[in-house]
ZAMARGU-4260 file (C-alpha; in steps of 0.2 Angstrom, whole numbers, plus 5000, padded with zeros to 4 digits):
<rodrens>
0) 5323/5130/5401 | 5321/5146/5392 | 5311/5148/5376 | 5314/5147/5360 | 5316/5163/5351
5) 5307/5167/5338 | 5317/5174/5320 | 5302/5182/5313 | 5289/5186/5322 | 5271/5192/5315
10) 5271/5207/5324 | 5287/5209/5335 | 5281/5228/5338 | 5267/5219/5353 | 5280/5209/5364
15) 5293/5216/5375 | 5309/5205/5371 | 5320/5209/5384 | 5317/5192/5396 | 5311/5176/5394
20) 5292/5181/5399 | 5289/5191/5381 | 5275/5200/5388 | 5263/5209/5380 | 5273/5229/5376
25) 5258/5236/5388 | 5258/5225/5403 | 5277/5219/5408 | 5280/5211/5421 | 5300/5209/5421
30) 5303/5226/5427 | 5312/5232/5412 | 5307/5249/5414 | 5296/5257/5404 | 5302/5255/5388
35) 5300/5238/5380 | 5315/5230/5373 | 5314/5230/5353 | 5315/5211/5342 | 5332/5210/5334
40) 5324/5212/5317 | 5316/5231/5322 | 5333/5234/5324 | 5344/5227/5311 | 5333/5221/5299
45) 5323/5203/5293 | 5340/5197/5290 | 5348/5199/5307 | 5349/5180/5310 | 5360/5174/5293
50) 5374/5177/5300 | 5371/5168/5316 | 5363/5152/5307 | 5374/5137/5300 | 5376/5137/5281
55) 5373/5123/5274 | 5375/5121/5254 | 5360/5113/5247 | 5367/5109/5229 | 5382/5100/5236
60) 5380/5082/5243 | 5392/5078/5259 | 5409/5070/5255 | 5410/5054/5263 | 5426/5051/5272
65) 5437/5038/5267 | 5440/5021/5277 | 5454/5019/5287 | 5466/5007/5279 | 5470/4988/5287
70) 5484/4988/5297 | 5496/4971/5291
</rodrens>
């Protein structure tokens, strides 16, 4: 199972996010190459993720759905 991925992490610049392993940026062991793979916020941004969450309104209660009618 892989790991869960973190939104915003503390310091993505330290982890090599390219695999499931998120080594450390000095020592990977994926065989990435030898450049680390950058954290989707260095890239785009602390809001990369909105887009890719569920909105859900947090003023508006849910609508109940109605019963169905008896059948006669």
């Amino acid at each position: 199972m892989a790991k869960k991925f973190p939104l915003l992490p503390a310091q993505p610049q330290r982890v090599c996010w390219g695999c499931d392993l998120y080594c450390p940026s000095e020592s990977m062991r994926c065989g990435n190459g030898s450049v680390r793979t950058p954290h989707p916020s260095e890239l785009f941004g602390e809001d990369w993720a909105l887009g890719l969450l569920p909105e859900t309104p947090a003023s508006e209660p849910p609508v109940p759905t109605p019963a169905p009618a008896p059948v006669d």
